[in-house]
DRENDO-1510 file (C-alpha; in Angstrom, 1 decimal, always signed):
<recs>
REC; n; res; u; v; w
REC; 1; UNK; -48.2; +13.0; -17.3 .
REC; 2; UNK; -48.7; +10.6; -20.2 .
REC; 3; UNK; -46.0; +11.8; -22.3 .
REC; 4; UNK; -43.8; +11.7; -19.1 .
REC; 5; UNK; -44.9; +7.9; -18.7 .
REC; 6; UNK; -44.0; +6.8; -22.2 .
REC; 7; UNK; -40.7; +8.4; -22.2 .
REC; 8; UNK; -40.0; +7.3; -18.9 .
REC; 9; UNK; -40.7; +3.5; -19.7 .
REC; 10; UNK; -39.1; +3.9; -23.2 .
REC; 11; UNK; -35.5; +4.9; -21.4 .
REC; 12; UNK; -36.3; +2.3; -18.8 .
REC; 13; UNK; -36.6; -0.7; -21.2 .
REC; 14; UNK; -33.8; +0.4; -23.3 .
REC; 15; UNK; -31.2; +0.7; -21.0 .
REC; 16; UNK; -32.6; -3.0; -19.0 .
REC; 17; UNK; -32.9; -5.2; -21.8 .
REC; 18; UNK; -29.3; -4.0; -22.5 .
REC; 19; UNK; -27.3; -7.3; -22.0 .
REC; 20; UNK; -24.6; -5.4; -20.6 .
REC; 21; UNK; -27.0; -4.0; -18.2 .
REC; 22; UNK; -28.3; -7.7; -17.6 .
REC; 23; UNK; -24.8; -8.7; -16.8 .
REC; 24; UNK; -23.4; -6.0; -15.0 .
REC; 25; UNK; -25.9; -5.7; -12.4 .
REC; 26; UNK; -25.6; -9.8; -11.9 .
REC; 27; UNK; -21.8; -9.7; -11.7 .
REC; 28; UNK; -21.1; -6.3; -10.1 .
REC; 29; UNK; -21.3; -7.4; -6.5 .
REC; 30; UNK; -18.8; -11.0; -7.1 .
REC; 31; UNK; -16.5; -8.2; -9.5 .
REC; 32; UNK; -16.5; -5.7; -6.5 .
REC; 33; UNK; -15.5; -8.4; -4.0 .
REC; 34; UNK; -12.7; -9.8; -6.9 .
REC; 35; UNK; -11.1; -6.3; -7.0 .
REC; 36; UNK; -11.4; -6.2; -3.3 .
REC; 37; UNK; -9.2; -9.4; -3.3 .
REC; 38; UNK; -7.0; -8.6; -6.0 .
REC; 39; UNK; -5.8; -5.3; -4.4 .
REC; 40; UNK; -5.4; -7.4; -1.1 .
REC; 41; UNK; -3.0; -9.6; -3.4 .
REC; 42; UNK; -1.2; -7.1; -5.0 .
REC; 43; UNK; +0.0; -5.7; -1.3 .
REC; 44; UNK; +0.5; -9.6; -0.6 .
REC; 45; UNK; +2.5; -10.3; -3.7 .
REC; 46; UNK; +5.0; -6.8; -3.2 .
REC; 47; UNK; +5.8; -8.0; -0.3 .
REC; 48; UNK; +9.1; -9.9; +0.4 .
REC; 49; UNK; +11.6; -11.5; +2.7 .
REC; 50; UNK; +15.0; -10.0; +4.2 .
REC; 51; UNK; +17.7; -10.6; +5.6 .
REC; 52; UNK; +20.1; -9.2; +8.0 .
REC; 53; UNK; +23.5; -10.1; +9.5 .
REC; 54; UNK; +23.7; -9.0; +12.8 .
REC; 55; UNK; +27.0; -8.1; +15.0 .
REC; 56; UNK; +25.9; -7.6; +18.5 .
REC; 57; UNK; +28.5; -6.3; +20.8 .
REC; 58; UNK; +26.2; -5.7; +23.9 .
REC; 59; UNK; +25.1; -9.0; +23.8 .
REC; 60; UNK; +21.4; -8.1; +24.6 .
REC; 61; UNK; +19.9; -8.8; +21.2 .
REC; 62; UNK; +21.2; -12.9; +20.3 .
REC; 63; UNK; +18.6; -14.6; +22.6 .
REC; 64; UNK; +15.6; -11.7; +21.8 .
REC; 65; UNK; +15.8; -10.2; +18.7 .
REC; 66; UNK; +13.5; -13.1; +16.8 .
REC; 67; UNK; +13.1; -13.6; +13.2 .
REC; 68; UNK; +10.1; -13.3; +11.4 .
REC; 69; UNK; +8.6; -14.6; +7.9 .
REC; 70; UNK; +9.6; -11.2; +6.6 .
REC; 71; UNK; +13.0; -10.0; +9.0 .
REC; 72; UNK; +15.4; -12.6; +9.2 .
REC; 73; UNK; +18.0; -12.3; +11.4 .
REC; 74; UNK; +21.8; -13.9; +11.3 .
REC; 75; UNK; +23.9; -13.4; +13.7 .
REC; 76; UNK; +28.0; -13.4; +13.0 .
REC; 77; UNK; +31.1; -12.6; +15.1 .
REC; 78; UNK; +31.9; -9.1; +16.0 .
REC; 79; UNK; +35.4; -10.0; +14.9 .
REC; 80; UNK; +33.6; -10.3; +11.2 .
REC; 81; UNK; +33.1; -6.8; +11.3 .
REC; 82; UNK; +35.2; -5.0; +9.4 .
REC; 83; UNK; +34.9; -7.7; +6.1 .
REC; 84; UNK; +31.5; -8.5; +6.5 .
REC; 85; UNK; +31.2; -4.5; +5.8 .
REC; 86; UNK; +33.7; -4.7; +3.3 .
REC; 87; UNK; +31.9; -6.8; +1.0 .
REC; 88; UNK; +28.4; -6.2; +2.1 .
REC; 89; UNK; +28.2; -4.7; -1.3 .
REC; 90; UNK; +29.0; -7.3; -2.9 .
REC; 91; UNK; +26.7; -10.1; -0.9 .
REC; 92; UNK; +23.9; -11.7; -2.9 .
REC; 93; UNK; +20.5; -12.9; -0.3 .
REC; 94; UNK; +21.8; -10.6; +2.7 .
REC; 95; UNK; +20.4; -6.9; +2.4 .
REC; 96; UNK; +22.5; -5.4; +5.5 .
REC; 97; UNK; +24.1; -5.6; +8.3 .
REC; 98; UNK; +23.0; -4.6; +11.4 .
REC; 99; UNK; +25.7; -3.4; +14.2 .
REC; 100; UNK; +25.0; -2.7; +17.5 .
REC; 101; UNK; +27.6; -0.7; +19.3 .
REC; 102; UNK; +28.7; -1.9; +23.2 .
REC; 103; UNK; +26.1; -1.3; +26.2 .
REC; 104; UNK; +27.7; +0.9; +29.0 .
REC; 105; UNK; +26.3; +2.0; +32.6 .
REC; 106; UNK; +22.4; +1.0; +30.7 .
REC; 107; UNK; +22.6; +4.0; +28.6 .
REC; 108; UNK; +19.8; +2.9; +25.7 .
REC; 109; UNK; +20.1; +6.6; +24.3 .
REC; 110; UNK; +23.7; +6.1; +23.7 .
REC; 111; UNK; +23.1; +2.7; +22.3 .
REC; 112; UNK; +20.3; +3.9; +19.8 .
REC; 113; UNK; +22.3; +6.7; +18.6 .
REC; 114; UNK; +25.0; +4.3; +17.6 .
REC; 115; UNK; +23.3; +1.5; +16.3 .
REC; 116; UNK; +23.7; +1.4; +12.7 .
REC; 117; UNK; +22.2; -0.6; +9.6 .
REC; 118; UNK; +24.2; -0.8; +6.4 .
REC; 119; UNK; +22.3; -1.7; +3.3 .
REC; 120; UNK; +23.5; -2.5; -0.2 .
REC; 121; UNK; +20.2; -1.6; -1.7 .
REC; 122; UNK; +16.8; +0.2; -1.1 .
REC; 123; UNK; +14.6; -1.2; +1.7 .
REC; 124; UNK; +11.1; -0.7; +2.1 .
REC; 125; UNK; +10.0; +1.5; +5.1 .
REC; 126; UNK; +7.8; -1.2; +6.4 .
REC; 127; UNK; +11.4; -3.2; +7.3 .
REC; 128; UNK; +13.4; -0.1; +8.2 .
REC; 129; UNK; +10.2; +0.5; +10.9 .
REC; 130; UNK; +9.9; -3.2; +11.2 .
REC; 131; UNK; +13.4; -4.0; +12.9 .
REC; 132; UNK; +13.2; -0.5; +14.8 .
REC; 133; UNK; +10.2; -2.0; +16.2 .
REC; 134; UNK; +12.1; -5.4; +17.1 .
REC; 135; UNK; +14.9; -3.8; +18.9 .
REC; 136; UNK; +12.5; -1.2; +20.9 .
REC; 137; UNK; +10.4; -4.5; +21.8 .
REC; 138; UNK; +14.1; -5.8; +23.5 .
REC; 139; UNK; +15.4; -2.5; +24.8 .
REC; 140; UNK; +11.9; -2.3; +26.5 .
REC; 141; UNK; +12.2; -5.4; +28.1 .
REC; 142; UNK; +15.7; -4.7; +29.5 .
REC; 143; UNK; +14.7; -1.8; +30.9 .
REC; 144; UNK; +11.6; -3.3; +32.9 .
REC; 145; UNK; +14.1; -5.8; +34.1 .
REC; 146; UNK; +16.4; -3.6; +35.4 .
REC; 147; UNK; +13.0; -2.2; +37.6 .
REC; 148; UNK; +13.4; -5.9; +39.0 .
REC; 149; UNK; +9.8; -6.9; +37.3 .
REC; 150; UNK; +9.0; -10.4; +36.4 .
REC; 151; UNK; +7.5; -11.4; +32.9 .
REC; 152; UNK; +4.2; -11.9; +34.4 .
REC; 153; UNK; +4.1; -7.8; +35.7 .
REC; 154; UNK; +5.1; -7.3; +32.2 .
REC; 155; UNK; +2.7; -8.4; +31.2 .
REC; 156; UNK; -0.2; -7.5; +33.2 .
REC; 157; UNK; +1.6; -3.7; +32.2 .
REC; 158; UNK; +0.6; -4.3; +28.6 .
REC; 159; UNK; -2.9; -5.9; +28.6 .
REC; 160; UNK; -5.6; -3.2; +27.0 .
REC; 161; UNK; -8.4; -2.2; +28.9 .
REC; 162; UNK; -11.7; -3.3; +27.6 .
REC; 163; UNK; -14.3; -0.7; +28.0 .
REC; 164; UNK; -18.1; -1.5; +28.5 .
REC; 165; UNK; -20.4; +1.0; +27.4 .
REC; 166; UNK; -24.2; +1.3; +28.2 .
REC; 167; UNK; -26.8; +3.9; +27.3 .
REC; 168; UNK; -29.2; +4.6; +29.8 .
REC; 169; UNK; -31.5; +6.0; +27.4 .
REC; 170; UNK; -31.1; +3.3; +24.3 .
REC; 171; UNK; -29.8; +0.1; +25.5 .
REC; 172; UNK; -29.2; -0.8; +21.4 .
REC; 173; UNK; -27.2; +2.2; +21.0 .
REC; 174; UNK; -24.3; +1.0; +23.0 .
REC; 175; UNK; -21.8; -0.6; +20.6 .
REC; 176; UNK; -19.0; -2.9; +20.7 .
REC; 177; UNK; -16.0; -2.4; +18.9 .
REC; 178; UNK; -16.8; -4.8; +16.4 .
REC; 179; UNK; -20.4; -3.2; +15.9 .
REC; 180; UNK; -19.0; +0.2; +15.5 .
REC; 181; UNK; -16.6; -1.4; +12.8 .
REC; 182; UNK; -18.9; -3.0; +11.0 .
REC; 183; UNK; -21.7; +0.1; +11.0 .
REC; 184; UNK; -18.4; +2.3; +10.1 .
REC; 185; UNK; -18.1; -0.2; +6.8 .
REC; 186; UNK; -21.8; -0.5; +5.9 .
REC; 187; UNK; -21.7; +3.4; +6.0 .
REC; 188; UNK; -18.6; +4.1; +4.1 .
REC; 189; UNK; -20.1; +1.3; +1.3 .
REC; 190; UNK; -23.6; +2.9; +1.0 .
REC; 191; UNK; -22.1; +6.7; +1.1 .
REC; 192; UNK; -19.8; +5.6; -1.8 .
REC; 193; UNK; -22.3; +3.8; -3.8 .
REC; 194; UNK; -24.5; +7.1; -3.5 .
REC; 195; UNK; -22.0; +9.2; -4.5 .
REC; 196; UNK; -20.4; +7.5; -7.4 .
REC; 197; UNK; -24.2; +6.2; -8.8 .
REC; 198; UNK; -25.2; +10.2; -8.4 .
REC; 199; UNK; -22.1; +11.0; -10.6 .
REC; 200; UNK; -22.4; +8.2; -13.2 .
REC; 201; UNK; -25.8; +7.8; -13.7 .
REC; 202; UNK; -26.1; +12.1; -14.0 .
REC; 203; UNK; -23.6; +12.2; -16.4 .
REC; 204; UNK; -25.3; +9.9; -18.6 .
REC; 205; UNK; -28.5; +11.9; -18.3 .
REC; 206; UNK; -26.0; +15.1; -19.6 .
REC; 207; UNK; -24.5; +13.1; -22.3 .
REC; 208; UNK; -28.2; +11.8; -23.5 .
REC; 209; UNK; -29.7; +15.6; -23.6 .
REC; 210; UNK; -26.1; +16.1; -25.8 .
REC; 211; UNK; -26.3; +13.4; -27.9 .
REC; 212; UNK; -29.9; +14.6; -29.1 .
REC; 213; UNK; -29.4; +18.3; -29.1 .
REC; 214; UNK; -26.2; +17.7; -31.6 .
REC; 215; UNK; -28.0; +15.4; -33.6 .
REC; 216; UNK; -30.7; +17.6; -34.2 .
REC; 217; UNK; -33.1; +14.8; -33.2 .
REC; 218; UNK; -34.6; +16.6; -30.3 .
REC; 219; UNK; -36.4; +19.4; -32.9 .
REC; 220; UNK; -38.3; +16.6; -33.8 .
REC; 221; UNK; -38.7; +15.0; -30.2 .
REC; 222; UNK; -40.1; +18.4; -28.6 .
REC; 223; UNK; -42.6; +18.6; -31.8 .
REC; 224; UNK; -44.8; +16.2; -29.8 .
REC; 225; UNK; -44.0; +16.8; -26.7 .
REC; 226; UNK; -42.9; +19.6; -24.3 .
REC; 227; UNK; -39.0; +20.0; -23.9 .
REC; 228; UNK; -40.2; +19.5; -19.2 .
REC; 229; UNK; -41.7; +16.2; -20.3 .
REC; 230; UNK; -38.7; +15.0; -22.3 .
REC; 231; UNK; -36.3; +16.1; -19.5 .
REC; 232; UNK; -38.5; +14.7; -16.8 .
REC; 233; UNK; -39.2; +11.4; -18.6 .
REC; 234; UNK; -35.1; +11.0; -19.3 .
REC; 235; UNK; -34.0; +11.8; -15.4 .
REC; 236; UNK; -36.8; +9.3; -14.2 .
REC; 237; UNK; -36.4; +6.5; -16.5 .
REC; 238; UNK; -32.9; +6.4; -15.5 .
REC; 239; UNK; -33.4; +7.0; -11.9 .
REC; 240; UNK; -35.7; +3.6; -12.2 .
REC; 241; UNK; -33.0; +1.7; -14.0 .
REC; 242; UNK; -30.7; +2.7; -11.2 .
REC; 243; UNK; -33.4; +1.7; -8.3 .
REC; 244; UNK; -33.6; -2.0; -10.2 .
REC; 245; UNK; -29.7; -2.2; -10.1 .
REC; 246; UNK; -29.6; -1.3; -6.1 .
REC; 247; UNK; -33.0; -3.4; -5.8 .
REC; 248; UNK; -31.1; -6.8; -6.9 .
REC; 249; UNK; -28.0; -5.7; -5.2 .
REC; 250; UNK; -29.7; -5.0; -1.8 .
REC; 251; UNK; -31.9; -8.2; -2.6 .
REC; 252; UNK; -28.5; -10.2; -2.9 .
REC; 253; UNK; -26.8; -8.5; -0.1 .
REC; 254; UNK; -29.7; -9.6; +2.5 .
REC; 255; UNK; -29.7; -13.0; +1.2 .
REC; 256; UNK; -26.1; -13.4; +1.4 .
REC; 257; UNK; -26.0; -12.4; +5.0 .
REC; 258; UNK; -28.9; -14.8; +6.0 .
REC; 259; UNK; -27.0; -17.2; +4.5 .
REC; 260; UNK; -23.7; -16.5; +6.4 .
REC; 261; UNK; -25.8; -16.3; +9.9 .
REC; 262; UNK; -27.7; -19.4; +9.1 .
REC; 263; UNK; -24.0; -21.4; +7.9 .
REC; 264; UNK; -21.6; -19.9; +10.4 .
REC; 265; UNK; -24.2; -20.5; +13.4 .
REC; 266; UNK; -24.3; -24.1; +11.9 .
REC; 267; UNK; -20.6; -24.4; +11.5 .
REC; 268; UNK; -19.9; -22.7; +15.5 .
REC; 269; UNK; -22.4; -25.7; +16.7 .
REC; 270; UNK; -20.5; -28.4; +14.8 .
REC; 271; UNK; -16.9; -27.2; +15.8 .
REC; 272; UNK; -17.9; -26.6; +19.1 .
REC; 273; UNK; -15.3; -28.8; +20.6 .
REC; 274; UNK; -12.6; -26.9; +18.7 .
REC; 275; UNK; -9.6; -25.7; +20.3 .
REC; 276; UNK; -10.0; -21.9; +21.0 .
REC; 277; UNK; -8.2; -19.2; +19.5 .
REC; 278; UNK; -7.3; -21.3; +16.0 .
REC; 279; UNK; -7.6; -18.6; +13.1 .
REC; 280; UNK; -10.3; -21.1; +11.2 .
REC; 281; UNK; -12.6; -20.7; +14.3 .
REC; 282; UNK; -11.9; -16.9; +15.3 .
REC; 283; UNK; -12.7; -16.3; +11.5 .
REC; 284; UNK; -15.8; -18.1; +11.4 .
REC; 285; UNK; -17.4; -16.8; +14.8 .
REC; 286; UNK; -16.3; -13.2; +13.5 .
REC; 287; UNK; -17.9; -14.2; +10.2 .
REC; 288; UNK; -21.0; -15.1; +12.1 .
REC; 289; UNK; -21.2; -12.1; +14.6 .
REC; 290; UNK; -20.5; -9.8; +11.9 .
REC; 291; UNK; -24.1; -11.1; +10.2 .
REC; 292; UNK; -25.4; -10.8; +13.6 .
REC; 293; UNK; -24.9; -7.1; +13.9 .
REC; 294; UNK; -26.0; -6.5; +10.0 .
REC; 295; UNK; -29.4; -8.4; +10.9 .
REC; 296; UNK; -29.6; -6.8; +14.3 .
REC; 297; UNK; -29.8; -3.2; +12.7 .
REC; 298; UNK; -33.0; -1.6; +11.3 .
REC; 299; UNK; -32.4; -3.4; +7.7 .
REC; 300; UNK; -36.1; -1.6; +6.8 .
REC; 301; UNK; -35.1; +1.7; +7.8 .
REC; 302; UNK; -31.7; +1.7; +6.3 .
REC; 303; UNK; -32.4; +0.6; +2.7 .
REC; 304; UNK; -35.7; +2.8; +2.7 .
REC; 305; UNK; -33.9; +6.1; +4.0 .
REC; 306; UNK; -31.4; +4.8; +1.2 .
REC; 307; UNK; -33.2; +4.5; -1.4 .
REC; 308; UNK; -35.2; +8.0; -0.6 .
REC; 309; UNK; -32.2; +10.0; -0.2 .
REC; 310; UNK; -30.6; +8.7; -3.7 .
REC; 311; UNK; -33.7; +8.9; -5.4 .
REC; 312; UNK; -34.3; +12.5; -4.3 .
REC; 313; UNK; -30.5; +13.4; -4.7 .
REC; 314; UNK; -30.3; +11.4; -7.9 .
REC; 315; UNK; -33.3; +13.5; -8.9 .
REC; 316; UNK; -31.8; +16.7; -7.8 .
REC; 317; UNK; -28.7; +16.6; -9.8 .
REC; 318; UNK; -29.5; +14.8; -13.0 .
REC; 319; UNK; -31.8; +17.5; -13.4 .
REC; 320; UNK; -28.4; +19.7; -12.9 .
REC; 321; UNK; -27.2; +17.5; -15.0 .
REC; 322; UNK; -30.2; +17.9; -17.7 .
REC; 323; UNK; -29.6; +21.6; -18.1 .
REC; 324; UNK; -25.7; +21.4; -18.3 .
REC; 325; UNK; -26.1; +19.2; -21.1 .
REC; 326; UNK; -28.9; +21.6; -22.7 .
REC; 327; UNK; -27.2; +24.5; -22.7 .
REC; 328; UNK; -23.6; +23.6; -23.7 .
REC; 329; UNK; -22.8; +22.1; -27.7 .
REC; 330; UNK; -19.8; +19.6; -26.3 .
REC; 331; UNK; -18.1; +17.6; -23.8 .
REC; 332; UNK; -15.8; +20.3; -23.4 .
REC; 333; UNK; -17.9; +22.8; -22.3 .
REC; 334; UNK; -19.4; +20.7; -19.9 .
REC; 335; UNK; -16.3; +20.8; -17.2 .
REC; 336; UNK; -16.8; +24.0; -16.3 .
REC; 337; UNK; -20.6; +23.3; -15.2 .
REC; 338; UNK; -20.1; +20.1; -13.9 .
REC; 339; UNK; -18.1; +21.0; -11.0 .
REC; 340; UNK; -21.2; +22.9; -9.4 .
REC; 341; UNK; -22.4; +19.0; -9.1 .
REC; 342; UNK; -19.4; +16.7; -8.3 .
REC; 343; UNK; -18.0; +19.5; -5.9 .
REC; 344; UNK; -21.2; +19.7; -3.6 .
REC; 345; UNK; -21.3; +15.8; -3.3 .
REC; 346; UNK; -16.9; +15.4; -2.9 .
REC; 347; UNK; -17.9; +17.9; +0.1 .
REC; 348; UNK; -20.6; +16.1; +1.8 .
REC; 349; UNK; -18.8; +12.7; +1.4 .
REC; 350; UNK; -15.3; +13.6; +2.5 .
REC; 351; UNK; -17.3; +15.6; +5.3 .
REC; 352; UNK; -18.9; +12.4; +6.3 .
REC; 353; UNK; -15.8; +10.6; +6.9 .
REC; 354; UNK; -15.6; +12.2; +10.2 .
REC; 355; UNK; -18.9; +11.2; +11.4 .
REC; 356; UNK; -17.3; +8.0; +12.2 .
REC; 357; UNK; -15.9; +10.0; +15.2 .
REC; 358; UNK; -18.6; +11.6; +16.3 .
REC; 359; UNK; -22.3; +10.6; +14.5 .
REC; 360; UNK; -24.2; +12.9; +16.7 .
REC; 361; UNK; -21.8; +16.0; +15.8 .
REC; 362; UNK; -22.3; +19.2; +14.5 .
REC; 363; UNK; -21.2; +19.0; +11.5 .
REC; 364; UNK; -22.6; +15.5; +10.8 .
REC; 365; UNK; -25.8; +17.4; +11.4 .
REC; 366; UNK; -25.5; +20.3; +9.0 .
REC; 367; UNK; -24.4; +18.1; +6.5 .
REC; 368; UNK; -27.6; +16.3; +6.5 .
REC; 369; UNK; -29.6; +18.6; +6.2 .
REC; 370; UNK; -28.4; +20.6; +3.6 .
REC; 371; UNK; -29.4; +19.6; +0.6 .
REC; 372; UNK; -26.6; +19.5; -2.0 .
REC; 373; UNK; -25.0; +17.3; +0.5 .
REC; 374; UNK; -27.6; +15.3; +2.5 .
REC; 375; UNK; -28.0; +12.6; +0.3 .
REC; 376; UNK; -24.5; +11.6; +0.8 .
REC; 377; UNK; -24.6; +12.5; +4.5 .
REC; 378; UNK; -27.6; +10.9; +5.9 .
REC; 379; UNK; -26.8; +7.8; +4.2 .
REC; 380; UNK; -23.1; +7.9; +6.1 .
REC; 381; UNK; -25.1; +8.6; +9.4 .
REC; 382; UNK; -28.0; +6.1; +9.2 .
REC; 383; UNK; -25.9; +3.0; +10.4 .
REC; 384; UNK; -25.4; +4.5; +13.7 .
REC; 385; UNK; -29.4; +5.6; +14.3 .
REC; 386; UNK; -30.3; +9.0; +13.3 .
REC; 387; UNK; -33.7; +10.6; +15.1 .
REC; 388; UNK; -36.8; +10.2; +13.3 .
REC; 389; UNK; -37.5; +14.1; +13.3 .
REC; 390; UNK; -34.1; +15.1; +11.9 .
REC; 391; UNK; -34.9; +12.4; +8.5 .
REC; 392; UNK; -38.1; +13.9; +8.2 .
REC; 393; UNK; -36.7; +17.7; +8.4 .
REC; 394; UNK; -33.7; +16.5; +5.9 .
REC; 395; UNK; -36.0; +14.7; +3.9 .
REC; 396; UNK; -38.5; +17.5; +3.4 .
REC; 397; UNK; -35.5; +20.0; +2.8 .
REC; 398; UNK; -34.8; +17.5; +0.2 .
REC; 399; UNK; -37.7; +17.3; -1.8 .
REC; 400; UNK; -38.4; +20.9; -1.6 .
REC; 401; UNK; -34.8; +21.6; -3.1 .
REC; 402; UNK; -35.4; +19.4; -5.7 .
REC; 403; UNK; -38.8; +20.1; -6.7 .
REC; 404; UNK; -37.1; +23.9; -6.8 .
REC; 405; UNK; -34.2; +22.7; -9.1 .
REC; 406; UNK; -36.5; +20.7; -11.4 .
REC; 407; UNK; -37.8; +24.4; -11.9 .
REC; 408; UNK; -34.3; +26.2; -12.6 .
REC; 409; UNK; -33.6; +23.4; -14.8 .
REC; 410; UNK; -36.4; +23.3; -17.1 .
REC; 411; UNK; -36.1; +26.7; -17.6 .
REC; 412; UNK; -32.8; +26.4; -18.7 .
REC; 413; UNK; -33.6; +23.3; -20.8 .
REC; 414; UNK; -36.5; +25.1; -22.8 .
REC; 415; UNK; -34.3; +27.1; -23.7 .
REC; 416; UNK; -30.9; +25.7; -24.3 .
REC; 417; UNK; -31.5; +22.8; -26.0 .
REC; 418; UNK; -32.6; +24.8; -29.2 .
REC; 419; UNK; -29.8; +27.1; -28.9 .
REC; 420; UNK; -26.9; +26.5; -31.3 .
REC; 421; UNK; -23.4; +27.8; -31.3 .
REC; 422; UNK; -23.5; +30.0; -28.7 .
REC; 423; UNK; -21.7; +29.6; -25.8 .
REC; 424; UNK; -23.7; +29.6; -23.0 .
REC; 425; UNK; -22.4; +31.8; -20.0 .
REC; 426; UNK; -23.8; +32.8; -16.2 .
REC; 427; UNK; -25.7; +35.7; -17.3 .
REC; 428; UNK; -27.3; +33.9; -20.0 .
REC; 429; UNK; -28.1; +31.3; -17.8 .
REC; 430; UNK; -29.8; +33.4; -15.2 .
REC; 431; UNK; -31.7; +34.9; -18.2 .
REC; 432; UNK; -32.9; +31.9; -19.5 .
REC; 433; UNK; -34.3; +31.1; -15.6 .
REC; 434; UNK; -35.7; +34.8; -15.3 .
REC; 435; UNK; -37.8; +34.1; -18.2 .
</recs>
């Protein structure tokens, strides 16, 4: 255990006094929220304004049909037909022209079928569905006229219905759509950040194991100490660097939502007199429920089942990881181990996605509890409130797998990483765990 200790804290301090470690874990939060809104802008900035001459022959469209920041419409003279089509091609700021044929006896279908849009270049789908949309929108309307209903039965026909739910057994457990929304976020953000700190931080146990065996240094290393203490001392001074990293992160996550409660609930009181349904308010009082619901849950419980499941399933693949980089001589061999790890987790966290739909599920179940894919799983269900006895069972399942693969691995690892040249294959494998 002492060797384990000192080769645990030496991995630990040298990968934390790292400056790029320093200033990585500071800025990764502010960098994640910058890419966040850079993607946002890049959708923002492809987007783009068009225009469309319009010759409507029914006469159903001039008054209705309403332009909008990105479908502007113009409306000519049918009698301007034949040479606005002539030199359509030819037009600079007008991408089309829209014709719509003569209505007869209200026959819409005849009407659709001949209503046509001539372009001079490509347009994107999103304004080829966009002014679909628009004339659907007027059609509609013409057609509940012709029923002899006012605007106002119009409409009362459209307005949703709002459904209240309550659980008899959990009066908490009954969300809103906003609190399923947000739960659906926090769990897609933690079962990503499992997954992809599982991957990254494994691989760098693989490539550290590598680095040593090809340099020869580890012949030296295991002279002093036993090749399970060296493994064990790499995966768990890692896993701790990795535990500091989520421990500021989740540190400045809390505080920046008690800061947001605290502000917007501050901000609500002092534009109380506000005009409803501005987009500064609405954005604010969503701002400020939003923190509501994230402080409302079981913060303890989350980011303790969190940090269990990734430092068991962290544990349970690096030391995958360990003997995949012991027993191979390159990179290149490495791919064709390394998809018993990444395809396990890809499995468990696509799988996951659909316990937005149903949390209780079957197969949100089984996926928690099996071990190559709970810690992705339980950390996707968690949000929505998962039975004590079932994160006990998975938990237990868990450890016992890992404690089990710790075994297989440093078998393989006594082995492989004094083993040169040759190519290590399944049966060799299964030897070197035999033995």
């Amino acid at each position: 255990m002492k060797n384990i200790f000192l080769i645990t804290k030496r991995e630990y301090l040298t990968q934390v006094k790292k400056k790029s470690f320093i200033i990585l874990t500071l800025l990764a939060p502010v960098l994640m929220i910058a890419f966040g809104a850079f993607i946002a802008f890049m959708f923002k900035a492809n987007e783009s304004s068009s225009t469309f001459n319009v010759i409507d022959k029914s006469g159903l469209f001039v008054n209705q049909l309403q332009s909008t920041k990105k479908i502007k419409y113009v409306f000519v003279p049918a009698t301007n037909e034949k040479a606005l089509t002539a030199t359509l091609k030819d037009m600079d700021g007008i991408e089309g022209l829209l014709v719509i044929p003569t209505l007869q006896n209200n026959d819409y279908t005849t009407l659709q079928k001949e209503t046509q849009l001539l372009i001079n270049k490509k347009i994107g789908f999103d304004t080829k569905t966009g002014i679909a949309s628009d004339l659907a929108k007027v059609v509609r309307k013409e057609k509940i006229k012709t029923l002899g209903l006012s605007e106002d039965q119009m409409t009362e026909l459209d307005r949703g219905f709002s459904l209240n739910t309550r659980n008899v057994v959990d009066e908490k457990a009954a969300d809103s759509d906003l609190s399923f929304g947000v739960k659906s976020g926090l769990a897609m953000v933690l079962m990503y950040a499992v997954f992809m700190f599982i991957i990254i931080y494994g691989v760098r146990v693989m490539r550290s194991v590598l680095e040593e065996k090809n340099n020869r240094v580890v012949e030296i290393i295991i002279s002093s100490v036993k090749p399970f203490e060296l493994m064990m001392g790499k995966i768990l001074g890692v896993t701790l660097v990795a535990l500091t990293q989520f421990g500021v992160w989740i540190t400045m996550a809390v505080a920046g939502a008690l800061v947001l409660n605290t502000g917007f609930s501050a901000m609500q009181e002092q534009l109380a007199g506000a005009s409803p349904g501005t987009t500064q308010l609405d954005f604010r009082q969503t701002a400020g429920e939003v923190s509501h619901i994230l402080l409302d849950m079981n913060v303890p419980l989350i980011i303790g089942v969190f940090i269990i499941f990734f430092l068991l399933g962290y544990v349970f693949y690096s030391s995958m990881y360990a003997a995949i980089g012991s027993a191979v001589d390159n990179e290149t061999e490495t791919q064709q181990f390394t998809l018993f790890a990444i395809i396990p987790l890809m499995l468990g966290m696509y799988g996951s996605i659909t316990i937005m739909n149903n949390p209780e599920g079957p197969l949100g179940f089984w996926l928690s509890m099996i071990p190559f894919t709970s810690p992705v799983a339980m950390i996707a269900r968690i949000p929505y409130g998962v039975p004590i006895w079932q994160i006990l069972v998975s938990v237990m399942l868990l450890l016992l797998s890992t404690l089990l693969m710790i075994y297989i691995a440093a078998k393989v690892y006594r082995v492989g990483i004094l083993m040169y040249g040759n190519k290590a294959t399944a049966k060799e494998l299964w030897k070197w765990v035999r033995n």
